[in-house]
N, C-alpha and C positions, 0 to 999 in steps of 0.2 A: 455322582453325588456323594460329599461326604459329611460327616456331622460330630462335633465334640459333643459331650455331658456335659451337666450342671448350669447350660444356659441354652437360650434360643439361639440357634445358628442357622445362616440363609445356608442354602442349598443349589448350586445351579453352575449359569454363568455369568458374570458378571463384569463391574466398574472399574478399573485401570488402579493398580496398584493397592496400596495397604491408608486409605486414604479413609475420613471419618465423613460421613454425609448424613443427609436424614432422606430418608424415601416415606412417601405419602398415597393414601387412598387415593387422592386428584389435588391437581394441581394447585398450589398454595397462592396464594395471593402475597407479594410481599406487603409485610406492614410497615406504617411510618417510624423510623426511628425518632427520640433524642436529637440527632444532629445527623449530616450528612455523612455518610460513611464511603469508604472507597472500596471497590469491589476487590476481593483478593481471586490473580490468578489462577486456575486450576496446576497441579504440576505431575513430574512421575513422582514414581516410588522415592526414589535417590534426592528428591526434590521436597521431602515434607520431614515437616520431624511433629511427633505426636507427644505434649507433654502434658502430664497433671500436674496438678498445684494443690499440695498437702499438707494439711497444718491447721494447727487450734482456730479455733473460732476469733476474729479481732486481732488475728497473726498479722493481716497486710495482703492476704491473698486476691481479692478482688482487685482491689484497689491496685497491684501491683500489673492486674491486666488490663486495667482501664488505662495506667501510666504506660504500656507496652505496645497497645495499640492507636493511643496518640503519639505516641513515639515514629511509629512506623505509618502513620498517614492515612489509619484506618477511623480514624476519629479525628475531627475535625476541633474538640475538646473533651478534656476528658470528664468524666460523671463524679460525684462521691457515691459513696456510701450512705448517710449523714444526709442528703440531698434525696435517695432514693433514685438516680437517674444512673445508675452506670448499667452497664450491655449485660452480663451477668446475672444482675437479682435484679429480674424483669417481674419475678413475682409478686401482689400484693403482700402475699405474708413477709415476703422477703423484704419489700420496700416500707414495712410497717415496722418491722421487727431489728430495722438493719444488720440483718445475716443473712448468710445462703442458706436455703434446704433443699435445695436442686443443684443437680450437676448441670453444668451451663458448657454450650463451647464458644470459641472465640477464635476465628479463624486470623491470622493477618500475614502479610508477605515483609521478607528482611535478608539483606544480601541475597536474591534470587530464590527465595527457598519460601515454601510456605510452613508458616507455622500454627499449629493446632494447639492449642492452649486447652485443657479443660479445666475449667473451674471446679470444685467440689467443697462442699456441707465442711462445717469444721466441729459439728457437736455432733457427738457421736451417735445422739438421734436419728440420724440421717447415713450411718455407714454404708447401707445399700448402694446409696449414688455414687458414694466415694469409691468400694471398692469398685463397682464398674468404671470409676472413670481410671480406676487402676489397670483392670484388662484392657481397656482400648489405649493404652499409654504405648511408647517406647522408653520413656524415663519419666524423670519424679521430679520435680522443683519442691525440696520442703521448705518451707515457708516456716521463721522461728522469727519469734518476738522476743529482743533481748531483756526488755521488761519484764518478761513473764518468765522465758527459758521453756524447757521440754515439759512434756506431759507423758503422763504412763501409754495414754492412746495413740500421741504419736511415734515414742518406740515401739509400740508394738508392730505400727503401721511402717515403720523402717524394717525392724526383722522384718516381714511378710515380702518388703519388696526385697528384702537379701535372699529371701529363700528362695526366688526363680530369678535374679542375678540380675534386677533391674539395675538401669544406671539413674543416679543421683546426684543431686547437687542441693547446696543448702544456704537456702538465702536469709539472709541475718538483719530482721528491719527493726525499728522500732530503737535505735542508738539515740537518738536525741531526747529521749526518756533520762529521768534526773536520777534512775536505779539502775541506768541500764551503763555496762562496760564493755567497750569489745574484745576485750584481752580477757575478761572473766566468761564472756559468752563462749569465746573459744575453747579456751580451757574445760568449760564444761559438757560442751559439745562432744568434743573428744573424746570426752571419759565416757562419757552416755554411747555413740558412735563408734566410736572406733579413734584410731590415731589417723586415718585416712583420710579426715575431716582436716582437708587445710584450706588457708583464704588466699585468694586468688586474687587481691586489693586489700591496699592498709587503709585506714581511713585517714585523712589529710585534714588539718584540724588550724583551725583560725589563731589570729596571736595572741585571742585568751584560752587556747590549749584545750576549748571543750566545744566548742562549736564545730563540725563535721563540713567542713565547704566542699568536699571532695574526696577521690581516692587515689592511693598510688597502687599505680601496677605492678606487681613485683619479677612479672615477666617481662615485658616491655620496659621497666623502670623508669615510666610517665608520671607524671601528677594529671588526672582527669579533673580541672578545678570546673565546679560547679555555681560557684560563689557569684557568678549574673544570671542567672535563671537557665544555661546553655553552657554545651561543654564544648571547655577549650583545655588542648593537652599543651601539655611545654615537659622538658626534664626534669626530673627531680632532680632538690638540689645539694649540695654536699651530707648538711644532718640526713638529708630522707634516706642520700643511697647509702648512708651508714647503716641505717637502723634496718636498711632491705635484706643485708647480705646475708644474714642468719637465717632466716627465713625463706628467702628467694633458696639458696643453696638445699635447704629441706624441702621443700616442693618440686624443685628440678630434675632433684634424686629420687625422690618416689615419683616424679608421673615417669620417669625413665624406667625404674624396677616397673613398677606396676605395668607398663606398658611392654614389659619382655624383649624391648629392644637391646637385645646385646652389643651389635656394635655399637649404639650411643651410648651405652651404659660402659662399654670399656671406655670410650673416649674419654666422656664424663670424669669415670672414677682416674682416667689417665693425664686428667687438670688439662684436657682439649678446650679451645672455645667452642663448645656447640651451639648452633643458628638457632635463633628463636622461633623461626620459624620451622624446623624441626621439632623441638620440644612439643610447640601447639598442635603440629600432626601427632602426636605419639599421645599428646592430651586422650584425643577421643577413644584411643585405645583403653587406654589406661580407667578411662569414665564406665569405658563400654562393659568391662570385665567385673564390674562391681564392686573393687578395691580403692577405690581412689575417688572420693566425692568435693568438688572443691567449693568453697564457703565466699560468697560477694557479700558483704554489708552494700545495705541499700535504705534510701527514705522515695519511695514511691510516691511521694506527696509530690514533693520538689521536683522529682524527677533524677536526682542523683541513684547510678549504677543501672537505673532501667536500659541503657542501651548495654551497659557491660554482660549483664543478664543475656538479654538479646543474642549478642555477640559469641555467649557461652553455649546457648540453645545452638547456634549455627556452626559453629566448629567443634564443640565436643561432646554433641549428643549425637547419637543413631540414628539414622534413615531407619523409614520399616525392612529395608533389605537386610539390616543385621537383625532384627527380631528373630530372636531364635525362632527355629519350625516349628507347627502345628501340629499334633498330635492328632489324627482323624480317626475316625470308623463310618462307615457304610452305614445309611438308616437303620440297617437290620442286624448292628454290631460289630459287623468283620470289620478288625483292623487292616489301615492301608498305611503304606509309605509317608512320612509327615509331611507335611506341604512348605513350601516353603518361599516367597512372595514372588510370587511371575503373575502380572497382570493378562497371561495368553492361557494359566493354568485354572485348573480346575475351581470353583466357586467355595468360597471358603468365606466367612464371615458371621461376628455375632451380632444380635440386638441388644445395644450397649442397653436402651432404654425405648419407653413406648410412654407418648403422652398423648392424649385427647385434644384437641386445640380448637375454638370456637369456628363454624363456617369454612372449617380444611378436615374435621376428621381428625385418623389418628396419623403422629406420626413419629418416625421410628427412627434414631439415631443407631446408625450401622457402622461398627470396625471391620472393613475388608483385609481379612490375612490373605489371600490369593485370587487370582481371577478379577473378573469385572461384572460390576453389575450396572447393568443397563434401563432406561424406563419400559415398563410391560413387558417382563423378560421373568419365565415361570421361575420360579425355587420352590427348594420342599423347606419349612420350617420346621426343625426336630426342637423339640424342648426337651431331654433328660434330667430330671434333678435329683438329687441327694436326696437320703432320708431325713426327713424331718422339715425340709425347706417350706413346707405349704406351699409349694406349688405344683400341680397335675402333669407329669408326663404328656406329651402331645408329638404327633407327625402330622401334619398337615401341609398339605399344597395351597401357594399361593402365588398370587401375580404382583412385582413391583409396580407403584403407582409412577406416579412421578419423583425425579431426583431436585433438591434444594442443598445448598451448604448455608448451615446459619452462622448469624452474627447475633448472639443472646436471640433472642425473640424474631427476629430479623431474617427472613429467608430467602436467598438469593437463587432463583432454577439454574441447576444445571441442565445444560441440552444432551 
């Protein structure tokens, strides 16, 4: 049995990989959704990717999960905000207020892989949820509104993920705003960011030069037109693959350095053609390492760049396999070996969160770093906190209830 500080951690043995569930006193009953929802498969380790979604309040963040998982067939339509009906802000205050003050999850499947989406609060009211939804992450979607631009709160919440070397990416909504420029968003991103912040799609622009029907890829060098409510690619055409190569050439070069790929990087600087599909394997290196964050403009309304998103989740973010190791100690302090995710290995996990919920009891959203946790399978819960947290030191032994994966409010039993 091992246990970190500063949060409650299961103890034992447990659930199959580095996956995010909720476990319960007894058995939940599923409640009725909104609309019909499609059950997302369980998967391994190699098979999930865990991300939060960060960013000011009125960024686009909800809403850009609600467009993510009608995308992928987990919604049958999608919610507003505005309407109070998306999966997410299940809460009344939330659906009164139209804001999150809960962290929310939102499971959905896309090219083979399950994706963990957590929602998170964007006034800083509510950082608690956020930064938990930070520990149970393997990467970051920051979510920036070109309308508004950065805030002091969410650079700060960038440093915090640079300083344990999370990977990131930064989606750019809110372009069809009469203040808003993509060319000025970037540029200031940058400067706030880093120079590491490059876009990964231009925007593709109607023939009165300010309507957004689309994006061009600058990898692929597609036009993704959006312009019928569904996307249909074709080449770009002579002006686009002008205006690509300056940019394209700057992005190629750094996910190649950043990705430490030497021989592509001699090739490259040795004016070789290298395979595009090379480059996007060298992507997630380059993501994974914390240098290299790349920027999609998106309208989640429409539906434009939501599958591009998608697509970036599944190829250049991390399985929990590359999650760095877990730092442990023994209930009674001894330091052990870090953990590091084998679903056959020792029990390792925190309680992201614990809510009350009417006629189920409590129940308790769990990140597994190692091991497998099973229903009715003992653990020891250690709570260690910091000074000053207001919260009581605790070891306690306990029994898993039953296992759920939710969709917002929505809970689906695992067996």
């Amino acid at each position: 049995m091992f246990t970190r500080s500063v949060s409650h951690r299961l103890l034992g043995r447990g659930w199959d990989g580095n996956r995010i569930e909720q476990s319960g006193g007894s058995r939940p009953s599923a409640r009725e959704c909104e609309v019909p929802v499609a059950s997302v498969p369980q998967a391994g380790p190699n098979e999930i990717r865990n991300v939060v979604l960060v960013g000011d309040s009125s960024s686009g963040k909800t809403t850009l999960v609600e467009a993510a998982l009608f995308a992928t067939g987990a919604l049958s339509r999608p919610g507003r905000v505005e309407d109070g009906n998306t999966v997410t802000d299940y809460d009344p205050v939330e659906m009164r207020q139209q804001r999150s003050i809960n962290l929310a999850l939102a499971p959905t499947a896309f090219d083979g892989l399950k994706i963990n989406f957590i929602d998170t609060p964007g006034y800083a009211d509510f950082v608690g949820d956020l930064r938990a939804g930070l520990r149970a992450a393997d990467a970051a979607l920051f979510v920036v509104s070109a309308a508004e631009g950065l805030t002091a709160a969410t650079r700060m919440l960038w440093r915090e993920c640079a300083e344990v070397g999370m990977a990131r990416a930064v989606i750019l909504t809110k372009l069809d705003h009469q203040r808003a420029s993509f060319e000025d968003s970037v540029a200031q991103l940058q400067e706030a960011l880093g120079d590491g912040v490059l876009p990964l799609y231009l925007p593709s622009y109607d023939s009165d030069g300010h309507t957004i029907t689309g994006l061009v890829g600058l990898l692929s060098q597609e036009v993704a037109d959006y312009s019928s409510g569904e996307r249909t690619k074709r080449p770009a055409d002579d002006t686009q693959q002008a205006a690509l190569q300056e940019p394209r050439s700057t992005l190629i070069e750094t996910i190649v350095t950043e990705s430490e790929d030497e021989e592509l990087l001699e090739a490259w600087v040795g004016g070789e053609n290298v395979g595009i599909d090379t480059v996007i394997a060298d992507m997630e290196k380059a993501v994974v390492r914390g240098e290299f964050y790349p920027l999609i403009p998106i309208n989640p309304v429409t539906g434009m760049g939501v599958l591009e998103v998608l697509e970036l989740v599944a190829k250049g973010f991390p399985s929990p396999l590359e999650h760095r190791d877990v730092e442990a100690t023994t209930p009674d302090g001894k330091p052990v070996d870090a953990l590091a995710c084998d679903p056959n290995g020792p029990l390792l996990a925190e309680v992201v969160k614990t809510t009350s919920e009417p006629y189920v009891g409590k129940l308790s959203l769990v990140r597994v770093f190692s091991g497998t946790l099973r229903p009715d399978a003992p653990v020891h819960v250690s709570g260690h906190f910091a000074a000053g947290s207001m919260h009581e030191d605790h070891d306690v032994d306990e029994r898993i209830g039953s296992l759920s994966s939710p969709l917002g409010k929505t809970q689906q039993s695992v067996p």
